[in-house]
N, C-alpha and C positions, 0 to 999 in steps of 0.2 A: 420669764422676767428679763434675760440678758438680750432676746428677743425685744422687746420693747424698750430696753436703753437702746440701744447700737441705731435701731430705725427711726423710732420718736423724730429725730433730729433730721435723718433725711425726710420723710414725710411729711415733715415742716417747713423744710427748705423745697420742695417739689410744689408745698399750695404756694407759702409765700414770691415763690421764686416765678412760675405761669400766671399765677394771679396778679402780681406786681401793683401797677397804679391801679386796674380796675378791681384789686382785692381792698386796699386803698392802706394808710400808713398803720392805723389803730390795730387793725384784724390782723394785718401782717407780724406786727408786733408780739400781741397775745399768744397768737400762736405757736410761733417760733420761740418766746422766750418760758412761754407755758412748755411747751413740748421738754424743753431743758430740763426745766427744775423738776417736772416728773423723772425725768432721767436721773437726774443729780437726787431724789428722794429712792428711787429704786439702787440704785449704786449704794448710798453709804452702809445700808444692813448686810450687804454684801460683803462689802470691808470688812466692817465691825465684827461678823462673824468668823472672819479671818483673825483679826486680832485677839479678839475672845478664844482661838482652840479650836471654833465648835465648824469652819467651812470643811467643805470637802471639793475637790476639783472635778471638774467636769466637762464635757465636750458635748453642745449644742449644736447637731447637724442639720442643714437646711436643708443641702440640695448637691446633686454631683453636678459641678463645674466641667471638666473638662476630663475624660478619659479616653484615653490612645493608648492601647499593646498595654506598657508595664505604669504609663503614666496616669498615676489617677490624684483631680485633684478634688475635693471634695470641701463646699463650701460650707463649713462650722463656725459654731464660734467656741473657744474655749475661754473657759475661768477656771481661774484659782489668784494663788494670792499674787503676784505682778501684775494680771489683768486685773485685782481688785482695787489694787493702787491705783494704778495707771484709770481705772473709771473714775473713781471718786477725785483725784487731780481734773481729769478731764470735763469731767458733768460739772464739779461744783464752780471750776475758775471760768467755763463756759457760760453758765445759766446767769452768773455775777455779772458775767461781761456784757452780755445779752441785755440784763437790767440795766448797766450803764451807760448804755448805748440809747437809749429811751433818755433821756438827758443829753449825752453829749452830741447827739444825730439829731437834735429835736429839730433843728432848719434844712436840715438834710432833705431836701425835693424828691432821692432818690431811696428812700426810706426801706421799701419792702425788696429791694434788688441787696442793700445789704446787710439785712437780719438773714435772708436768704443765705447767701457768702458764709455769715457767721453759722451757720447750722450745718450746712454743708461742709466744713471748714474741720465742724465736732466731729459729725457721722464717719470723714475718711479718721479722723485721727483714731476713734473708737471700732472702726475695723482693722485698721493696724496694729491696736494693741489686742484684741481679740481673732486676731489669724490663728488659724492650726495649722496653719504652712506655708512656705514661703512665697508661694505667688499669688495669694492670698496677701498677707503682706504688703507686697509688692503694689498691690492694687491700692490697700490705705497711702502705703509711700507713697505713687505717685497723686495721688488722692489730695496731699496734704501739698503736694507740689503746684496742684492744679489751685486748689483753692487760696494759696499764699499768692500765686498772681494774680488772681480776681480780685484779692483783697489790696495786696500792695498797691497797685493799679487801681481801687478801684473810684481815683477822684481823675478817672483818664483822660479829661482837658489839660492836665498840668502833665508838661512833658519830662519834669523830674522824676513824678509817682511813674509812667510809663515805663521811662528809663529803667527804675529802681524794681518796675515787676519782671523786664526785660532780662535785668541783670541776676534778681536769685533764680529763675527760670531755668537760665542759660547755666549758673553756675552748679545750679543741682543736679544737672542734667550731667557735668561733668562724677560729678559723685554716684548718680544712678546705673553710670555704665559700668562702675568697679562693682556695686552691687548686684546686677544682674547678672556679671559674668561670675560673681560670686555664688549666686543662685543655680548657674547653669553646672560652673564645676561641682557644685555639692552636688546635684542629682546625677552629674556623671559619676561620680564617687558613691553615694549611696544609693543611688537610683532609686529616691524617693522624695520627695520637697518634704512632705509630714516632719514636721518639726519636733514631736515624739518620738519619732524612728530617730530621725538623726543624733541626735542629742543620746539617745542608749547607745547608735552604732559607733559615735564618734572618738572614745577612747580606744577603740578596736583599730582605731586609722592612727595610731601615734605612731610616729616614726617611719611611715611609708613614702615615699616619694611619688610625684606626677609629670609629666612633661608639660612643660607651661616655656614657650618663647624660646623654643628649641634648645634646652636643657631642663634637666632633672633637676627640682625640689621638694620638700619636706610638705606632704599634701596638703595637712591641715593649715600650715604657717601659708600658705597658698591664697587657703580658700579662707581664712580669719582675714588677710590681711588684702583681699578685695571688698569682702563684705564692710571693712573697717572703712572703705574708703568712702561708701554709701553712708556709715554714719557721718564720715567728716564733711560729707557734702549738707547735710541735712543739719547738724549738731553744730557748723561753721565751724570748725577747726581749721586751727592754722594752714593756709592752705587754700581753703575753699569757703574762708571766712568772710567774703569780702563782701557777699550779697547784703548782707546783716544790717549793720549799720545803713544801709542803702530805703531797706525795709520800711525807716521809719518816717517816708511821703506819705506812708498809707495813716488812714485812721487812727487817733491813740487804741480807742480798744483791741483794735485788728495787732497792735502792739505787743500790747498785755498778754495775747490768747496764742499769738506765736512763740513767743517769749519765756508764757507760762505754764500751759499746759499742750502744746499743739507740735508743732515742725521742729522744733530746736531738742525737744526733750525724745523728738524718734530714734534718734541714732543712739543715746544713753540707752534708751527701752530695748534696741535690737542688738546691743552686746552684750546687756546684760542676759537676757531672752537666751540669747545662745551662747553664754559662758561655758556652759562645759565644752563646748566647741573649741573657744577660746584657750581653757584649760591644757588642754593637748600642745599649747605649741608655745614656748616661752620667748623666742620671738617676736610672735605676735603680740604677747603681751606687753614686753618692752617695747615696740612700737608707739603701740596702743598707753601707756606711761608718756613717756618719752612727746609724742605732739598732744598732750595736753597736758605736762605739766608746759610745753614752749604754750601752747593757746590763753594757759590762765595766767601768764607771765606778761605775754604780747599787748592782750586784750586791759589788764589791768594799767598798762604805763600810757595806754592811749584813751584809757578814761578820764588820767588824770589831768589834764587840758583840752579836753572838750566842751565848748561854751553854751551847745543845743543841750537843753534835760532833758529830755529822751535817748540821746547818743550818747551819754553819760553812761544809763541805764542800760542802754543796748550792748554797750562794751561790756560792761558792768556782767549780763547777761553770757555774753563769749568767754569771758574770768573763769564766771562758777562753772560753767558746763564742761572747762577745762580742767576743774576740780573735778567732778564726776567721772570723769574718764580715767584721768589717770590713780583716782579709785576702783576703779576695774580692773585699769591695768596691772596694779599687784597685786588681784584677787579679792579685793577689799569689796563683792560686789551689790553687799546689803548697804553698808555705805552709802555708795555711789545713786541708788533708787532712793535712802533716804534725803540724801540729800536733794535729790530732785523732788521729791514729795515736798520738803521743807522750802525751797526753792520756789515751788510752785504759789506760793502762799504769799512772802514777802514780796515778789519779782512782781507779780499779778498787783499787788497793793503797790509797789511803788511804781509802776506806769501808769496807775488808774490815778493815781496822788498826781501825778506828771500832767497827766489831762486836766485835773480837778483845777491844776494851778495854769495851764494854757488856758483854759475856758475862763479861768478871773482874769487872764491878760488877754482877752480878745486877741489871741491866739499867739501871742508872740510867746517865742521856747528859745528865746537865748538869755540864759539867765544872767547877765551880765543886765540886762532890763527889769531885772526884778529888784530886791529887796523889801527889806520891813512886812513881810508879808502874811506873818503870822500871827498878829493883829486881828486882820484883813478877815484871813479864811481859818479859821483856829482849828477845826474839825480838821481839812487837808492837812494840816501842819502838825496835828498830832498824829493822826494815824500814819504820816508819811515819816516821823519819827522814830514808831513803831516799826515799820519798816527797815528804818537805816538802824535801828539796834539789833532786829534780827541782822540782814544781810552782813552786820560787822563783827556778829557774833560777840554782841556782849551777854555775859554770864561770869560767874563763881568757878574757878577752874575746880578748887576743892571741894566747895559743896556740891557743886553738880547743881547748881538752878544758872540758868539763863534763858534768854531768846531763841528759836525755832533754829537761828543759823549757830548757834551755841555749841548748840550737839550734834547736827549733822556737818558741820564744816571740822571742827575739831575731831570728830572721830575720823572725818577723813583722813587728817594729818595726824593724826595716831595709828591707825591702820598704815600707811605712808612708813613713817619711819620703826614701824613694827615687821612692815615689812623685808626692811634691808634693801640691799641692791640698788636697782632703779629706781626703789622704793622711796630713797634714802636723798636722791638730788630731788625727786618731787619734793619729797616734806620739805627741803630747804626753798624750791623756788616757790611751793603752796604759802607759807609763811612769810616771804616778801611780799607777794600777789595778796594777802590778811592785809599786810599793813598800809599798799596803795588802795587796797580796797575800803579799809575805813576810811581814808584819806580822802579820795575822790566823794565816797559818799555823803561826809561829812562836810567837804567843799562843796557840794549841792545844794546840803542843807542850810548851811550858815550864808550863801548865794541869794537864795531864792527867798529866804523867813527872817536874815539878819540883817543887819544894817539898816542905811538908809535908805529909802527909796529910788530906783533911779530909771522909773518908767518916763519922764519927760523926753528922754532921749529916745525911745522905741519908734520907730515910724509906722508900727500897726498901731498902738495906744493914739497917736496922734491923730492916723487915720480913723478909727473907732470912735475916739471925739469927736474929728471933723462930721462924721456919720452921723453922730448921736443929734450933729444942730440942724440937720436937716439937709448937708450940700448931697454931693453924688454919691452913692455907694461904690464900696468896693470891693470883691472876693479875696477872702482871707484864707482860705484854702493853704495856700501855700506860705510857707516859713522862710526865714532869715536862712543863708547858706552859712554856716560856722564858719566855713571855710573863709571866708572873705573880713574874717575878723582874728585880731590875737586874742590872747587872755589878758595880756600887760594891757591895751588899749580899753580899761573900763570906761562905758557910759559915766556919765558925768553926774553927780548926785546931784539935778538941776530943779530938783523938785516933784509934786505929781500933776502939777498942771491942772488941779481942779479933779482928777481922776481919782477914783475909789474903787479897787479893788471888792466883788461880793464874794461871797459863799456859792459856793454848787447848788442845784436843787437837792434834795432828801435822794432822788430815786438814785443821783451817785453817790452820792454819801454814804447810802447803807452797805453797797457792797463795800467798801474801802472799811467800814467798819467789822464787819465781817470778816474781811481777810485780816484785817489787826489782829483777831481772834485767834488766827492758825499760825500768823507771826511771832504769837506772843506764847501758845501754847502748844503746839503743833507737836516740836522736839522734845519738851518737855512729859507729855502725853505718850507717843508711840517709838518714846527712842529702843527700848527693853528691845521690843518687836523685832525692827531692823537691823541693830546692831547687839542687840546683847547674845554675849557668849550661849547663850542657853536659853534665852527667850526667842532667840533669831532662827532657831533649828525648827522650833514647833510652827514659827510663823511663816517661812518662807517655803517647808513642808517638801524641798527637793523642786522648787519651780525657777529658784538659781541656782549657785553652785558657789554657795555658804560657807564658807572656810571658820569654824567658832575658832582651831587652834589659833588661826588669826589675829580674831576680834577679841579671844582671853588675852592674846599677848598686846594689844592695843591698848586694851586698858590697863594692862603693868607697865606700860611704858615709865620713863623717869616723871619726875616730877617737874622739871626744868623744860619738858619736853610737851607738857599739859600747858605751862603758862606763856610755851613761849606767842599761840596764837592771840593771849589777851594780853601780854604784854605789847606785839605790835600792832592790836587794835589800838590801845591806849598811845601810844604815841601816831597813828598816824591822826586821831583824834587833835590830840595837841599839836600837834602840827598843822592842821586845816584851821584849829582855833586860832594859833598865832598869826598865820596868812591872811585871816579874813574875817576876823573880828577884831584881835589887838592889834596887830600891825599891816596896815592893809595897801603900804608901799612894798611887801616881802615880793609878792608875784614879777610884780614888774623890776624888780632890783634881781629877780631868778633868771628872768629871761633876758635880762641884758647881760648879764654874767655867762647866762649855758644858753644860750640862741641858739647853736647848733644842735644839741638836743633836744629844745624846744620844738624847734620843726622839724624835726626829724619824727617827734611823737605828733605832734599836729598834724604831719602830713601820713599818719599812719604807717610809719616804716616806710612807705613809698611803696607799698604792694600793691594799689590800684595802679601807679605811674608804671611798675614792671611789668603788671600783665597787661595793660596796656601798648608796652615798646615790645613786649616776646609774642601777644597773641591775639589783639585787638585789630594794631596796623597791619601785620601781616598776613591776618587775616581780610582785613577788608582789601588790602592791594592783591592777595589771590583774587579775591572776588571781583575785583575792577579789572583785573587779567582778564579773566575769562566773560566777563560784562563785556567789553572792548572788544578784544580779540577772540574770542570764542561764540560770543553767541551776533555781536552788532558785523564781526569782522570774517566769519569764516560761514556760520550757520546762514546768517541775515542775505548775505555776500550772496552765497553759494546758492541759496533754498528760494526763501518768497524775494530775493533778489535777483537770483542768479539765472536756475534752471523753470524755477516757478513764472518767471519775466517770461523766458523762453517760450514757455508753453501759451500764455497767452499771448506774445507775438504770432506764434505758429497757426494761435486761432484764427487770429486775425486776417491772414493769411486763406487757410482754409473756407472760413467763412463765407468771402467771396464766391468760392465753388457751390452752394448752395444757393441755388439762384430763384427754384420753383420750377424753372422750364422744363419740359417733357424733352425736349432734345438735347439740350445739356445736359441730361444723365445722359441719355443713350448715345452720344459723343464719347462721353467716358466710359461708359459700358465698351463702345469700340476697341477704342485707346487699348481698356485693359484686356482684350480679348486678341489684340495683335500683341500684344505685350506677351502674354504669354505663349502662343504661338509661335513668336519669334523663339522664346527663351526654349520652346520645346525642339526646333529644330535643332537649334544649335549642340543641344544636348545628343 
């Protein structure tokens, strides 16, 4: 069975992918999104029977990969319960996307090239969370690498999308190399990748030391906190987050499936996966705390004046994943997976809401062009709703009923400050990053569904008009740059110009309605499992490294300590409401007061501007060094200029000497016959 998840996907992506336009858009489709939901129907008994008690774990072996001397790697697939999670996240937010893409791709010319992408996209993510060892692994990682640039990329006449495949490529790549080396020192240390071995040998390695950069360190702290750099590369952490937001040239769905169940949630799966690793070295873990409670801190202030809604949600995206980590980081690591299950649910519904609402705006995504919209598309507007109540985590702190992000973000920051320590500045900055997080979301929502209308200003709307009367067409492929706009400078509520927002077709709608489903129930369904004191031991079965004494003391936490994350949903609540319903001169009366902060967050900290001035220019002027002087000035000069010249002068020369005539050799025949003759007297 685990057999026909993991491939279904790629063998769907191999016909649609060769067959292309002569397989033609329909068969491409069926296929590839048939192939999914068989997957995503094989996956959830899987789960379920995880959850029920009744799974047992196991290790499905193909084929030997690769064996040298002591190296053997051996191609498996294993389950148990984090592979079971991690399928059913991956099959079911896949198969959904795959369906919504059949709507939102329907003028897409290039139709079967990317249901292809999206399949291929699953299959590496679903070998990376089914490795039994790390180069195994390694393989989905770069897997999921490969296929985020196809996809980011893959409206590749627009040199933004290009730019933006260029740039997570490039930046993963810098996170890939901590990973590798991380891969390389573990099997010098255990001399084995099997991620079974390691994981029994790994508390035997506490407290040893390795030489690494010509001094002695603490081995494990070593080899966690290379491997962590492979999560931050992958997971965008502070850092090596910058690809991210960059991402979203590509397709909405391609969006949703990176976002929500594919590339961002590998680096959470590969520390949790090797927590007991982790466990060994309490540096690492402070680390590992430490740049994600800064990532869910960073990501959250630069949600909050983002005017594109999908950049919104994409920071939004960098926020939580920055809660999950540094729920790892104090050992909190059933947490950490739930909340990425939970995550996976609402994040997936609200970028698929985000297309639902680009596709009624004939593409424009700077919601500063939207309002009144809820009217319009009711169904978008409710389940995207449901969404911003999960993501905000409203719920009953005492009764224990809320939304999907209810109980797995709260338990985060219960486990947090149950923790102590490092534990203890996370809880405080996870609880700020709560209340900008209602806030932005809830400025999304009351943006895009509230007010008055103010599409007359849009120059896509106008264009989509001008279209709709019959003048020139024009490709709308690409978006408004946010950049080139404030937040104070609102479109003008000039009217809709004759324009009336529709409704999506059904074939998007039912996913978005679906994920409502797991937004709404999700947490409230499987929280025992993942995080309870005692339901969390039979569930997780030793496939992480479960701390219950933890999760018992999480939940005694105080009581002031339970409300404090629904108190700061509720106010950042009211506070979006005051900004952008009752009083809707506050924005621009904020930014003329704190401008400096204003673009300080608009221009995202200025981390693109620094790697830019430390590693971009100096980069390219090596490169123009040795362009110049090395290869035009010394190679060029010297080689097919210089010596190369030479020799065909020389021909030229020679050439002459070959005349045909029988006596002019035997001239030279002479010449060289006294020539030597001479040289032998002399001798």
């Amino acid at each position: 069975m685990i057999q026909l998840i993991v491939l279904l996907p790629l063998l769907a992506a191999i016909i649609a992918g060769l067959g292309n336009k002569a397989l033609g858009k329909l068969p491409a489709k069926i296929i590839t999104t048939g192939a999914l939901f068989i997957s995503c129907a094989l996956s959830w008994p899987i789960f379920l029977s995880f959850v029920a008690g009744d799974g047992q774990a196991y290790v499905a072996p193909l084929f030997t990969w690769i064996q040298s001397g002591s190296f053997d790697a051996q191609w498996a697939l294993r389950v148990d319960t984090m592979t079971a999670v991690m399928l059913v996240v991956i099959t079911s937010v896949s198969s959904l996307v795959h369906l919504y893409s059949w709507g939102y791709m329907d003028e897409e010319p290039d139709q079967p090239r990317f249901f292809a992408y999206l399949s291929l996209f699953t299959f590496a993510m679903l070998m990376l969370v089914t490795a039994n060892n790390l180069l195994q692994m390694f393989f989905g990682w770069e897997g999921v690498g490969l296929a985020s640039y196809l996809l980011i990329g893959f409206w590749f006449r627009k040199p933004s999308a290009n730019a933006a495949a260029i740039k997570a490529f490039v930046v993963n790549r810098v996170g890939d190399l901590g990973f590798m080396m991380g891969i390389f020192g573990t099997y010098l240390v255990f001399n084995t990748i099997s991620i079974p071995e390691i994981l029994e040998m790994a508390p035997s390695m506490a407290g040893s030391t390795i030489g690494f950069l010509g001094a002695r360190f603490d081995t494990m702290t070593v080899l966690c906190l290379l491997l962590f750099i492979g999560a931050m590369g992958k997971s965008a952490q502070l850092g090596l987050h910058t690809w991210l937001p960059d991402a979203m040239e590509g397709p909405t769905p391609v969006s949703a499936l990176i976002h929500a169940a594919t590339m961002v949630t590998a680096g959470v799966f590969m520390v949790c996966r090797l927590s007991p690793m982790f466990e060994t070295s309490e540096t690492a873990l402070t680390v590992v705390t430490y740049v994600g409670a800064a990532t869910c801190l960073f990501a959250a202030t630069v949600g909050t004046v983002q005017t594109d809604i999908k950049r919104v949600i994409a920071y939004s995206t960098c926020s939580q994943l920055g809660y999950m980590f540094f729920a790892a980081g104090v050992g909190a690591y059933g947490a950490a997976m739930f909340h990425l299950f939970t995550h996976a649910f609402f994040k997936a519904l609200l970028f698929l809401g985000a297309g639902s609402v680009i596709h009624a705006m004939h593409h424009e995504q700077d919601m500063r062009y939207y309002g009144g919209l809820r009217k319009s598309i009711p169904i978008t507007f409710w389940t995207m709703t449901l969404g911003t109540l999960a993501i905000t985590g409203v719920g009953l702190p005492l009764v224990g009923i809320g939304f999907a992000g209810f109980y797995s973000k709260d338990g985060i920051l219960e486990a947090a400050y149950a923790a102590g320590g490092a534990g203890t500045g996370a809880f405080l900055v996870g609880v700020f990053a709560a209340l900008l997080t209602s806030f932005y979301s809830w400025r999304l929502v009351f943006l895009t569904f509230f007010g008055k209308p103010r599409w007359a200003a849009s120059e896509h709307i106008q264009h989509a008009l001008h279209d709709a009367h019959g003048h020139d067409s024009h490709a709308h492929d690409a978006h408004h740059d946010d950049h080139a706009h404030n937040d104070h400078h609102h479109a003008p509520a000039t009217g809709t110009g004759g324009y009336h927002p529709h409704e999506s077709p059904w074939v998007m709608l039912v996913p978005l309605i679906v994920l409502s489903i797991g937004a709404v129930f999700a947490g409230f369904v499987f929280h025992d499992q993942f995080i309870g004191s005692e339901g969390g031991i039979a569930f997780w079965q030793g496939s992480l490294a479960f701390d219950s004494h933890l999760m018992h003391a999480a939940h005694e936490v105080p009581t002031w300590v339970k409300f404090s994350p629904f108190t700061v949903m509720l106010t950042g609540l009211a506070i979006a409401w005051l900004a952008y319903i009752k009083n809707t001169d506050w924005p621009q009366r904020f930014v003329a007061q704190f401008g400096v902060l204003y673009t300080f967050l608009l221009n995202k900290w200025y981390f693109d501007e620094l790697y830019n001035l430390l590693f971009v220019k100096p980069a390219f002027a090596i490169g123009r060094f040795f362009w110049k002087f090395g290869d035009v000035g010394f190679i060029d000069r010297f080689g097919p200029n210089g010596l190369a010249a030479l020799v065909v002068q020389g021909n030229k020369v020679t050439r002459r000497l070959q005349s045909g005539y029988l006596y002019t050799y035997a001239l030279v025949m002479l010449i060289g016959l006294a020539a030597a003759a001479t040289w032998a007297m002399t001798r």
